[in-house]
C-alpha positions as CSV (number, residue, x, y, z in Angstrom):
1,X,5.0,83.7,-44.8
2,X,1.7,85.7,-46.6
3,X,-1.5,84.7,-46.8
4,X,-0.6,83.7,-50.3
5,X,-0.1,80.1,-48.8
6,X,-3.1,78.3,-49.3
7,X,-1.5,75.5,-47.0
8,X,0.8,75.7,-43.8
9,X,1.9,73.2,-41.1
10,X,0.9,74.0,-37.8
11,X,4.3,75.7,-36.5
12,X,4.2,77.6,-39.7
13,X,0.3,78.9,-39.2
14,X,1.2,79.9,-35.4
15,X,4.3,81.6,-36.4
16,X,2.1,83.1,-38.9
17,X,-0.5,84.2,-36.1
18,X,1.8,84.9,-33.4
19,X,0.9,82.2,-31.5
20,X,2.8,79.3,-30.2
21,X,2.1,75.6,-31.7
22,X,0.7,74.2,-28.8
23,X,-2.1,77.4,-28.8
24,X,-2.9,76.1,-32.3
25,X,-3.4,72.7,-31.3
26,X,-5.8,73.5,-28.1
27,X,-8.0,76.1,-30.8
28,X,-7.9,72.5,-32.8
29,X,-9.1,70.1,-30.1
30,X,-11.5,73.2,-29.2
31,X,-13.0,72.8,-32.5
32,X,-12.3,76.5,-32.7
33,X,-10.3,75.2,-36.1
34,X,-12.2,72.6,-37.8
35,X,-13.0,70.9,-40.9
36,X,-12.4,72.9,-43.8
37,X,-9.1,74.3,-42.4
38,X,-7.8,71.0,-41.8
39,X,-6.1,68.8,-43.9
40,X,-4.9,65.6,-42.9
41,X,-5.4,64.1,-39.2
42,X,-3.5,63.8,-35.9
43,X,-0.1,65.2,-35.5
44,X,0.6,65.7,-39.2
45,X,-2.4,67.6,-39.8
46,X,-2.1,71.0,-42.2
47,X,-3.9,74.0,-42.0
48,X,-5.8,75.8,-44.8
49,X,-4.8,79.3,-43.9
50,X,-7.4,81.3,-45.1
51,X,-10.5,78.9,-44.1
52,X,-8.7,78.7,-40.3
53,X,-8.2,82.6,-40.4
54,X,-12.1,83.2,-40.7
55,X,-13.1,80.8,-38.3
56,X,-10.9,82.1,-35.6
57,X,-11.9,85.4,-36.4
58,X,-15.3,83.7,-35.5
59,X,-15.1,82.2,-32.7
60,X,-12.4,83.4,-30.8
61,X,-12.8,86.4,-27.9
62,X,-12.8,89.5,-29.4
63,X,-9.6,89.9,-27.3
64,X,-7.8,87.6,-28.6
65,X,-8.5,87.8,-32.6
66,X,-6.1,89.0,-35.3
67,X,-5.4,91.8,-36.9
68,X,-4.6,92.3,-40.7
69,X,-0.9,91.3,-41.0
70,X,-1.9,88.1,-39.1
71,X,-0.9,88.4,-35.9
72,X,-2.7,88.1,-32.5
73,X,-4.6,91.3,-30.9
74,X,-5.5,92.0,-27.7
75,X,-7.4,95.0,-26.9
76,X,-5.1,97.3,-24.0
77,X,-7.3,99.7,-21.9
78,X,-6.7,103.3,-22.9
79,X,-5.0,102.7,-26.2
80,X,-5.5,104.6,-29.3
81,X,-6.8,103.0,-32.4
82,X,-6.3,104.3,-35.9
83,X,-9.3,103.9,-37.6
84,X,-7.3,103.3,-40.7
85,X,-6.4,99.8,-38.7
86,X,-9.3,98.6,-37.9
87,X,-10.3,95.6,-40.4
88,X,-13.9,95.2,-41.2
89,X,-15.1,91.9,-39.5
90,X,-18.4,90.0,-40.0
91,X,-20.6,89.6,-37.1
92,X,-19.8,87.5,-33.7
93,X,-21.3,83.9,-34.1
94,X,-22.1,81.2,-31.8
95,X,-19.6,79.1,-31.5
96,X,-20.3,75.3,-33.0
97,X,-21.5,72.9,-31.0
98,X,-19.1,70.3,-29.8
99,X,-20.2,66.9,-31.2
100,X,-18.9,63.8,-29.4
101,X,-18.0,60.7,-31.0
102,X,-19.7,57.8,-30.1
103,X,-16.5,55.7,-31.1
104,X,-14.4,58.2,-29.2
105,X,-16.7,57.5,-25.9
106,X,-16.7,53.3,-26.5
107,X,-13.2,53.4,-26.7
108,X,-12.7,55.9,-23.7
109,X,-15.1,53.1,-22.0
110,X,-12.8,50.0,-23.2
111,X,-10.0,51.9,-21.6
112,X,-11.0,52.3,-18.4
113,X,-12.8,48.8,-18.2
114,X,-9.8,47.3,-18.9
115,X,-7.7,50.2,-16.2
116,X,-9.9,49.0,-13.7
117,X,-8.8,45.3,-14.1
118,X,-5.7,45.7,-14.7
119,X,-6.1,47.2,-11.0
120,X,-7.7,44.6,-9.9
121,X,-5.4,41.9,-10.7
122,X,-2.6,44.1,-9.8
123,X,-4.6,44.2,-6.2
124,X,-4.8,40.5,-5.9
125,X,-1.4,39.7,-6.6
126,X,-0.2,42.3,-3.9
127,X,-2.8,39.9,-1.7
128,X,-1.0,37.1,-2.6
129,X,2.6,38.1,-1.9
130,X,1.6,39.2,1.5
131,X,0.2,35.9,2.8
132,X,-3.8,37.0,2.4
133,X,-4.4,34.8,-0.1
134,X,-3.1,31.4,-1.0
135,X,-3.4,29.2,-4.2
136,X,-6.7,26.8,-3.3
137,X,-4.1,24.0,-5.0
138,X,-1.5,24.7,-2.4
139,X,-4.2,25.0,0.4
140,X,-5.6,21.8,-0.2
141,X,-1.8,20.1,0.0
142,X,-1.1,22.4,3.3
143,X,-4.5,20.7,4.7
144,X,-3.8,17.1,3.4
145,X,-0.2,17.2,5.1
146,X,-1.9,18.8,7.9
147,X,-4.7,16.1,8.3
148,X,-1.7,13.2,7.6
149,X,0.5,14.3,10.6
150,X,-2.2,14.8,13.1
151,X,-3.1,11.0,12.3
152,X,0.4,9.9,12.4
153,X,1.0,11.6,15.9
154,X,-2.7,9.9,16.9
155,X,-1.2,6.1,15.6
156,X,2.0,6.5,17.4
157,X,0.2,6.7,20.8
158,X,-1.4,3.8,20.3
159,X,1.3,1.2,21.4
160,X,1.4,3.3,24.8
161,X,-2.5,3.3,25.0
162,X,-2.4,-0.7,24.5
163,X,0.2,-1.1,27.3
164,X,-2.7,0.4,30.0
165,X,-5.4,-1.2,28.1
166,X,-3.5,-4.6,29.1
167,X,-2.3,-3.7,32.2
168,X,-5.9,-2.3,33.7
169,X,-7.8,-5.5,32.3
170,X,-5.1,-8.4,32.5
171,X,-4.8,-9.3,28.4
172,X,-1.6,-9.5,26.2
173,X,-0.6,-6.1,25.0
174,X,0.4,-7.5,21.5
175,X,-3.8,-7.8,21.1
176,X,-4.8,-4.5,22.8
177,X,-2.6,-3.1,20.7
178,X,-3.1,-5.2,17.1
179,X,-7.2,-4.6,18.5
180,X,-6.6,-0.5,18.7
181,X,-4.6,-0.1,15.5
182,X,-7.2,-2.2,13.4
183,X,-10.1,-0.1,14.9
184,X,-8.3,3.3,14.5
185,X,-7.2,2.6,11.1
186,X,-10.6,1.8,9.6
187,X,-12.0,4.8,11.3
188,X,-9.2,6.9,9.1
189,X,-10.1,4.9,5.9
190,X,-13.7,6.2,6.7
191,X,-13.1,10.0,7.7
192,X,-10.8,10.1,4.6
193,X,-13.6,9.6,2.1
194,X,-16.1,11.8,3.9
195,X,-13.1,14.5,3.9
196,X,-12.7,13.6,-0.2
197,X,-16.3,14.2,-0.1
198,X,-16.3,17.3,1.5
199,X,-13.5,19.0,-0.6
200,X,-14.9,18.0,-3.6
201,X,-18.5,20.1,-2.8
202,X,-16.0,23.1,-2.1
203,X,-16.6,26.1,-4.3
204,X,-13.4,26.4,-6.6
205,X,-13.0,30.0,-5.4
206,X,-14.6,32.2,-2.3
207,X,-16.1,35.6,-1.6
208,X,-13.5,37.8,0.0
209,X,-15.1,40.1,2.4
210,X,-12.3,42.0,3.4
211,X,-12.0,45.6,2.3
């Protein structure tokens, strides 16, 4: 394909250069091709041949610019160049300056903010499923039935503590013991609504301190 082509698709330009695609698309994201030798965006961009031949004659190496048919040149040490060859080129130029979108940096930003929870959650799930954490809901029922049996296993003994109550002071063990159960059972009526009290003051979740 000739220069003739005002237009060519990427693979048709670095065909046309002897380059590869992909070195087309780094000279792109290098700005080394830019504006006026593009048309279109992204992936289905086009490139106006004769705009993105004279900036790459611009701003590429002087090893790595091309010749008159087209094609990438790279100067060999020692080699002999007809003069007849040698195409007049304007002078070297500082390359443009690189500007940064700021939309390109904010969503860069939103990316990562939302990596770095996705990481976190994906952290404290791995907690979970080990044992190092547990649901405050199912801590709160492990500590109620905890609470319950330690009282049961406290009541049961009572019957046995009213049998030496009556037998060390000489009264009816049906009294020691209707006397003990009445006492201990107000006292859990009592601790139970300072324990409501409690858990109700608790933060709904806690500091972790471990690494």
């Amino acid at each position: 394909m000739s220069l003739a082509a005002e237009v060519m698709t990427k693979s048709a330009f670095a065909a046309h250069v002897g380059v590869s695609p992909g070195r087309i698309s780094q000279y792109i994201a290098e700005r080394k091709i830019h504006g006026e030798a593009l048309e279109g965006e992204g992936r289905n961009a086009k490139i106006r041949t004769s705009v993105a031949m004279e900036q790459l004659q611009r701003t590429l190496d002087p090893n790595q610019r091309f010749g008159a048919n087209g094609a990438a040149t790279r100067s060999i040490p020692g080699a002999v160049v007809d003069r007849a060859d040698v195409v007049a080129r304007p002078p070297a130029r500082e390359k443009p300056p690189i500007v940064i979108d700021p939309f390109l940096d904010e969503v860069a930003a939103e990316k990562l903010k939302q990596q770095k929870i996705t990481t976190a959650r994906m952290e404290r799930e791995e907690a979970l499923e080990l044992g190092r954490y547990m649901l405050t809901d199912d801590a709160r029922r492990e500590m109620v039935k905890a609470v319950a049996e330690a009282f049961k296993v406290m009541e049961q003994g009572i019957p046995e503590m009213a049998k030496a109550l009556a037998s060390q002071f000489s009264i009816s063990s049906h009294d020691a013991t209707y006397v003990l159960l009445k006492a201990f059972r107000d006292h859990r009526a009592k601790k139970a609504k300072d324990f409501a009290a409690a858990a109700a003051d608790l933060d709904e979740h806690t500091e972790d301190d471990q690494p």
